[in-house]
RORO-717165 format. One record per residue: x negated, y negated, z of N, C-alpha, C in turn; residue number from 1; residue in one letter. Coordinates in steps of 0.001 Angstrom, whole numbers. Atoms other than C-alpha are relative to their C-alpha. Example, Ala and Ser with C-alpha at 12.3 -4.5 7.8 and 13.67 -1.06 7.14 Angstrom:
BEGIN
      n.x      n.y      n.z     ca.x     ca.y     ca.z      c.x      c.y      c.z    i  aa
     -890     1190        0   -12300     4500     7800     -900    -1200        0    1   A
      820     1190      -60   -13670     1060     7140      770    -1090      730    2   S
This chain:
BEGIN
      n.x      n.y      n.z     ca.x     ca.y     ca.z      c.x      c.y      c.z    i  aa
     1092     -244     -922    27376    20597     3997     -138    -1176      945    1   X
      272     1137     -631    26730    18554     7059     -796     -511     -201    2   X
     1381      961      -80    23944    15749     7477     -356     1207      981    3   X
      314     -316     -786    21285    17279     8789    -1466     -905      821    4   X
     1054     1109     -685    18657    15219    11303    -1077     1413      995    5   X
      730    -1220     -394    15850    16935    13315     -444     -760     1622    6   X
      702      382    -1351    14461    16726    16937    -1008      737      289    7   X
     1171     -318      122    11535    16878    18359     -289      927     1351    8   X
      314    -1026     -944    10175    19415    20801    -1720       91      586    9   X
     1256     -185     -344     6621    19698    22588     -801     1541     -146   10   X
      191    -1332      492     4710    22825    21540    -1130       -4     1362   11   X
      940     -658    -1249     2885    24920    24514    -1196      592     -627   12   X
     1187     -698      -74     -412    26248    24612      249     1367     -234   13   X
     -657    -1650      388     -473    29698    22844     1040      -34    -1031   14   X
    -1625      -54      449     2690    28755    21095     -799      353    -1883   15   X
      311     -307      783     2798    30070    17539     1456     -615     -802   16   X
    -1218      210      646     5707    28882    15071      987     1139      -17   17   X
    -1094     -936     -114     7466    32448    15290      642       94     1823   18   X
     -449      152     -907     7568    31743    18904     1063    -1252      566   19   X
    -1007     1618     -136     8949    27938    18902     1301      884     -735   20   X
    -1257     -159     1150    11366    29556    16182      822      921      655   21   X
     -914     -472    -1019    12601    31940    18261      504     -725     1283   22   X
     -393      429    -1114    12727    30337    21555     1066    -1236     -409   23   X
     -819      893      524    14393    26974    19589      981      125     -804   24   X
    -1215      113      795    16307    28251    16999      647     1197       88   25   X
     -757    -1307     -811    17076    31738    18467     -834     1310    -1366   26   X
      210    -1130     1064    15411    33707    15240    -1391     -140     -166   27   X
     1451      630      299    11562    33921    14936     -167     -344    -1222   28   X
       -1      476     1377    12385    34333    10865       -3    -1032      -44   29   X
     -369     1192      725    13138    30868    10518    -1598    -1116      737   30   X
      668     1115       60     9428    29883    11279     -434     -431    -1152   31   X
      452      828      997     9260    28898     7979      488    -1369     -696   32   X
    -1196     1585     -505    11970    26191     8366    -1252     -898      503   33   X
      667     1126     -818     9222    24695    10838    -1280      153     -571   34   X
     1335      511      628     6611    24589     8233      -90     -530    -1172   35   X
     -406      769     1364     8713    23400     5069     -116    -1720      997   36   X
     -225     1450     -978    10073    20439     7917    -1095     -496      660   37   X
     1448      565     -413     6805    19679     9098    -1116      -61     -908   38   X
      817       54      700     4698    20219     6228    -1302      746      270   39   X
      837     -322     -597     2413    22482     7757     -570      963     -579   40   X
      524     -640      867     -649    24649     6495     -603      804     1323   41   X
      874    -1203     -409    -2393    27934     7952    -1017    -1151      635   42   X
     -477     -673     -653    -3205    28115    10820     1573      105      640   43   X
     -501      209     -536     -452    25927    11351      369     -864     1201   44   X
     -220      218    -1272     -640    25552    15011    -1139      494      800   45   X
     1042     -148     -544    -3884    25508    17070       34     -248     1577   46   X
     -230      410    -1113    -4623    25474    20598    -2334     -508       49   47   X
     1399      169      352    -8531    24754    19131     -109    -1589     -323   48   X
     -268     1401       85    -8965    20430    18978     -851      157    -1818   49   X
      825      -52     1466   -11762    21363    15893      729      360    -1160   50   X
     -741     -341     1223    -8922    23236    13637     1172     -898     -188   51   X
    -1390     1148      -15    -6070    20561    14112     -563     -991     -601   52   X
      110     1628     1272    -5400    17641    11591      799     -483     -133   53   X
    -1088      559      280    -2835    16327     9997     1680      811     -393   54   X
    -1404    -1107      453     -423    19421     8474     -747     1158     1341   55   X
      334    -1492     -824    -2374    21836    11509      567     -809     1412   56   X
     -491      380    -1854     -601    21097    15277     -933      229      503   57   X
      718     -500    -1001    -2714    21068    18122     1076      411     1321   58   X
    -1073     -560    -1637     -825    22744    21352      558    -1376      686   59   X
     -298     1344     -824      743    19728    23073      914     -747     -855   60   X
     -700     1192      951     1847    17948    20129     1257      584     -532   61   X
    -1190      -82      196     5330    17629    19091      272      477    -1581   62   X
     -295     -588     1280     6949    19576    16518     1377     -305     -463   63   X
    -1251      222      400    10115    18739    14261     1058     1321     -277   64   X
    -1508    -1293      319    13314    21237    14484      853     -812     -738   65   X
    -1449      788      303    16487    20979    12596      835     -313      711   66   X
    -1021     -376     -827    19334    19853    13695     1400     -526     -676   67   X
     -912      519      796    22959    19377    12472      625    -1136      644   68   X
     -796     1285     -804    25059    16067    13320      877      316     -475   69   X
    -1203       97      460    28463    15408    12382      961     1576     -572   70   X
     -823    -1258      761    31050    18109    11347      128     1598      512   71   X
      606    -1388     -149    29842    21054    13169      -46      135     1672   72   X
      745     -357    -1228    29983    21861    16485     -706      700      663   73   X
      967     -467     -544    27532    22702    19062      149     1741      -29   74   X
      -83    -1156     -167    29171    26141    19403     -129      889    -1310   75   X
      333     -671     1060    29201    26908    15831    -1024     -198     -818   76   X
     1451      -11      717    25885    25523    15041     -539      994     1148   77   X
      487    -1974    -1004    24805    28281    18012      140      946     -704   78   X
     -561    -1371     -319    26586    31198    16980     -826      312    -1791   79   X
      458     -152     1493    25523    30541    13141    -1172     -332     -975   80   X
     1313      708      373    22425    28495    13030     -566     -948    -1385   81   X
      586      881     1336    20675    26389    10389    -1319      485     -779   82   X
      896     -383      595    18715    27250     7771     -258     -767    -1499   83   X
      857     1064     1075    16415    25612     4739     1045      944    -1626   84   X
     -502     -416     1263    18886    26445     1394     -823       50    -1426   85   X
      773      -35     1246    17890    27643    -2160     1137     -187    -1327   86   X
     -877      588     1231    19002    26386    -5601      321     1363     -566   87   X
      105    -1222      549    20134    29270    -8146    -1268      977     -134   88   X
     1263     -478      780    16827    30255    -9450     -613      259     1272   89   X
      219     -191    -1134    16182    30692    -5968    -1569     -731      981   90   X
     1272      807     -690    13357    27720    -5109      790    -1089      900   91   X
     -718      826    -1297    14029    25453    -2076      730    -1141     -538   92   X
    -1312     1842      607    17059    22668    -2694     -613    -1200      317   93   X
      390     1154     -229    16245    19291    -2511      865    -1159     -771   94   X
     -747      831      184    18225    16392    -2421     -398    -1434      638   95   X
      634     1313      -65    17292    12945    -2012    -1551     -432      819   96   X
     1330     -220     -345    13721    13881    -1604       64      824     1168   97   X
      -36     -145    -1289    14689    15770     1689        0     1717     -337   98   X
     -832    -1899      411    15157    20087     1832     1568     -442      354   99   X
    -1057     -305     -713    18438    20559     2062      457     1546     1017  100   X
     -316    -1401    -1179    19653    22781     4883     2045      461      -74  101   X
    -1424     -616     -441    22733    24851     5460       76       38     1520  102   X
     -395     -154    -1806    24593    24946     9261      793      276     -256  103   X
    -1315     -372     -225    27426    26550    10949      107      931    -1072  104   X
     -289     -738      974    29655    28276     9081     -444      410    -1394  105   X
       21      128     1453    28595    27545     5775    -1396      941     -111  106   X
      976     -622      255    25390    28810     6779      -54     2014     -340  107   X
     -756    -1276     -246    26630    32189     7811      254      427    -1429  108   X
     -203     -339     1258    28203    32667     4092    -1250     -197     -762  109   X
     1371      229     1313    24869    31662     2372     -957      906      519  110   X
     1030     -900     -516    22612    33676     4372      364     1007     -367  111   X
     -833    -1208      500    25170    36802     3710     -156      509    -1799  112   X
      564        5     1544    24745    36048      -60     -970      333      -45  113   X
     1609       86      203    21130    35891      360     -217     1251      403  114   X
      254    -1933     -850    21357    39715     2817      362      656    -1452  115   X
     -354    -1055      832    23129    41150     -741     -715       38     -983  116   X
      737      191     1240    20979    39951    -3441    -1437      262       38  117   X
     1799     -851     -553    17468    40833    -1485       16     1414       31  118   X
      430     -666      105    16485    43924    -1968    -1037     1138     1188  119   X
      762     -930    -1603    15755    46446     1450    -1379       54     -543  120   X
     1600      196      -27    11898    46421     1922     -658     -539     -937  121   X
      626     1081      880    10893    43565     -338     -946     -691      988  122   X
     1120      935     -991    10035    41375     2926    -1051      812      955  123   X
     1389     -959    -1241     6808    43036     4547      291      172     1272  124   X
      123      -64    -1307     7593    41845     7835     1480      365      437  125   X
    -1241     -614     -179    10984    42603     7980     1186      973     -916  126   X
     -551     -596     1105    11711    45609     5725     1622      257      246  127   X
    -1181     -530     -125    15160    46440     7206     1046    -1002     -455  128   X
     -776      805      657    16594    43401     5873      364        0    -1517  129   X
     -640       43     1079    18625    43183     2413     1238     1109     -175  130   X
    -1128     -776      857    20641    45276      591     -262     1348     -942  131   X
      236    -1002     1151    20369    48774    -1341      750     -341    -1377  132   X
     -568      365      939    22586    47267    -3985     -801      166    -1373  133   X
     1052      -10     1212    19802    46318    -6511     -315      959     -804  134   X
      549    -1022       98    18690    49551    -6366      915      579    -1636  135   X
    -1074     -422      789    21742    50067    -8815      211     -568    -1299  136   X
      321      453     1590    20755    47846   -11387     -495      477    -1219  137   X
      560     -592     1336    20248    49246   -14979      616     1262        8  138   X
     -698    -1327      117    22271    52286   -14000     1553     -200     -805  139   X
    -1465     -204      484    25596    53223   -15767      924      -70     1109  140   X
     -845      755    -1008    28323    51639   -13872     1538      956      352  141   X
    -1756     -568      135    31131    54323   -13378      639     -118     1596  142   X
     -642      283    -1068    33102    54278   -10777     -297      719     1807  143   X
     1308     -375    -1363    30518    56452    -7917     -916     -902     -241  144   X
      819      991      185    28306    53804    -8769      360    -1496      993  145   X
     -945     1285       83    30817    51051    -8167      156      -52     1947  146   X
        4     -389     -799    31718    52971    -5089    -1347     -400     1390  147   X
     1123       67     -629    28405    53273    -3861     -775    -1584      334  148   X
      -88     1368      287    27509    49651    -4804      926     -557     1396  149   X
     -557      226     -640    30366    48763    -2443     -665      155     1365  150   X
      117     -385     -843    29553    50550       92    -1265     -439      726  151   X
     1642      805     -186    25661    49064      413      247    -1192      779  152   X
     -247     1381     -730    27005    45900      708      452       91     1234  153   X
     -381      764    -1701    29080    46084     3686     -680     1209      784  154   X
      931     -590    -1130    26736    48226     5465     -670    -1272      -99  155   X
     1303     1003     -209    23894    45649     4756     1104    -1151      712  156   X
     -511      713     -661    26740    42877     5905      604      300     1365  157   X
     -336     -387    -1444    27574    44720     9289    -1648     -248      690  158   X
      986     -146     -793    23682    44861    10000     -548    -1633       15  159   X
      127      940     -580    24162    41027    10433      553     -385     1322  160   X
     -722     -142    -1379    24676    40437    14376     1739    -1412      149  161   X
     -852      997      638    26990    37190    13051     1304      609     -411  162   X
     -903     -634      313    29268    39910    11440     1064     1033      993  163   X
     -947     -903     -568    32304    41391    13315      331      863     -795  164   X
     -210     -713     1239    33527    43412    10284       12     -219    -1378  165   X
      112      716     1550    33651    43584     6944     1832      512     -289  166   X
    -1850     -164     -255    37833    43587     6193     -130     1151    -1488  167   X
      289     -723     1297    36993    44330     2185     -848     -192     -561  168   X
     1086       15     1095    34486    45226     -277      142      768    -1531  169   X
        2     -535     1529    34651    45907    -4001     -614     -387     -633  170   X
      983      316      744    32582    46383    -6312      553      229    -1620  171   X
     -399       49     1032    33498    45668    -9988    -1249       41    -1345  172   X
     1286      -15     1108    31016    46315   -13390      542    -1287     -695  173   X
     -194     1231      771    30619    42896   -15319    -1133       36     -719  174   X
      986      365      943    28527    43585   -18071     -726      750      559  175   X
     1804     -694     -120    24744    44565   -17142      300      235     1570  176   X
      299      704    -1180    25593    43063   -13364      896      545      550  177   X
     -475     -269    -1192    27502    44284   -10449      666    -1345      603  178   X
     -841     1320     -477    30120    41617    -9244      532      566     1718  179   X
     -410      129    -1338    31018    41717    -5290      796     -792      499  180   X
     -736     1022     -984    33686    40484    -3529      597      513     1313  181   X
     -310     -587    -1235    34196    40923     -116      133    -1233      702  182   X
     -201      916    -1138    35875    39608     3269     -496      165     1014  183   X
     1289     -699    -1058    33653    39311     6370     1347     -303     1147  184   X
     -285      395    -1298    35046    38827     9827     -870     -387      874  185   X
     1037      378     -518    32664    36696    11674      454      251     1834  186   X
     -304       95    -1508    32347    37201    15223      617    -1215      490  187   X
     -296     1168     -925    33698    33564    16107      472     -618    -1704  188   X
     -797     1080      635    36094    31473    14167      851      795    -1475  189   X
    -1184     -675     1225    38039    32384    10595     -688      886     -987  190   X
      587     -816     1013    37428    35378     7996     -760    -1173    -1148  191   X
     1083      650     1058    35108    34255     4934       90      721     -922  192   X
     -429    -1029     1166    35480    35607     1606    -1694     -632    -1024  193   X
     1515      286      599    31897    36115     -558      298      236    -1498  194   X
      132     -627     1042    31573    36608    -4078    -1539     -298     -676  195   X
      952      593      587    28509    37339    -5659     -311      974    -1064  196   X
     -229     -906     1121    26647    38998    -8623    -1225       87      246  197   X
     1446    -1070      171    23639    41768    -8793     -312     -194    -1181  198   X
C-alpha cells in the first residue's frame, strides 16, 4: 500500500461533506473518509458560527482530503481513487495510530471484495450497491446454486464504472461458504484476479 498524506481544501458556504466528497474525490460515498480524517461529528459542517467547534466545520474553514504520495500515479489514483480500508472482522484498519487507506489499483481490488461480500439493499442510501450472492448462504450448494452464485458476482462487478469486464467467474462450495474467484478487466491498466469467500 502506498503512504498516504492529505491536503487541505477550503469548504464553501452551503457545502456539505457529500458535496466536498464528490466534487474532491469524484464519489459523494466517500464522505465518510472526510469525517473518519477529520474527526468530525453531526452536523459536521455548518454555515451557522453558533453550531461550529472543534469536530463541527464552519463554511470557510479548511477541510483535510486524502491523498496518495509515492508509488501511484496521478492517473491511477484518478481512475481508482482512495479509500479508508477495513481489517477482517470488518472495523476500520489502523496502523501506527493513523486509518489506513487503500489507493490506485489496490484500491480498485479491495473495494470489489467489499461490492461481493455486501449484501444488495443493506446500505439505505445506496441500495443498488452489493451483491445478491449472500442471498445464497445456508442453501444447498449444487451446482445451479454455484452457477447462480457466479453469476451475481460478475453482474454486481460490471455495475462498478472502474470495471471493463469480468474475463472469469467461478463459483466453488467450501464447506458452509461459497468461495469466488474471478478475473476483472479494469478499464485502465492490467487484469486483477479476486478471490474471496461468502
Amino acid at each position: 500500500m502506498a503512504e498516504i498524506t492529505v491536503r487541505y481544501v477550503e469548504t464553501n458556504y452551503g457545502d456539505t461533506l457529500q458535496a466536498i466528497a464528490l466534487r474532491e474525490l469524484g464519489n459523494s460515498d466517500r464522505w465518510l473518509d472526510l469525517v473518519w480524517l477529520n474527526d468530525l461529528l453531526p452536523p459536521f459542517i455548518t454555515d451557522d458560527p453558533t453550531l461550529a467547534g472543534p469536530r463541527v466545520l464552519l463554511s470557510g474553514a479548511k477541510i483535510a482530503l486524502p491523498m496518495a504520495e509515492s508509488g501511484i500515479s496521478p492517473d491511477e489514483l484518478e481512475t481508482f481513487g482512495i479509500d479508508v480500508a477495513l481489517d477482517k472482522t470488518g472495523a476500520l484498519a489502523v496502523a501506527d495510530g493513523d486509518w489506513q487507506l487503500e489507493s490506485g489499483f489496490q484500491n480498485l481490488k479491495y473495494a470489489l471484495g467489499r461490492r461481493i461480500v455486501t449484501e444488495k439493499r443493506i446500505r439505505g442510501f445506496t441500495p443498488e450497491y452489493g451483491c445478491w450472492v449472500s442471498l445464497l448462504r445456508g442453501d444447498k450448494l449444487g451446482s445451479a446454486q454455484l452457477a447462480l452464485a457466479a453469476f451475481y458476482v460478475k453482474s454486481a462487478l460490471l455495475e462498478d464504472d472502474r470495471v471493463k469486464d469480468v474475463l472469469s467467474c467461478i463459483a466453488v462450495a467450501d464447506g458452509d461458504a461459497i468461495k469466488i474467484s474471478a478475473t476483472v478487466q479494469p478499464i485502465d491498466g492490467k487484469d486483477l484476479s479476486l478471490e474471496v469467500s461468502i
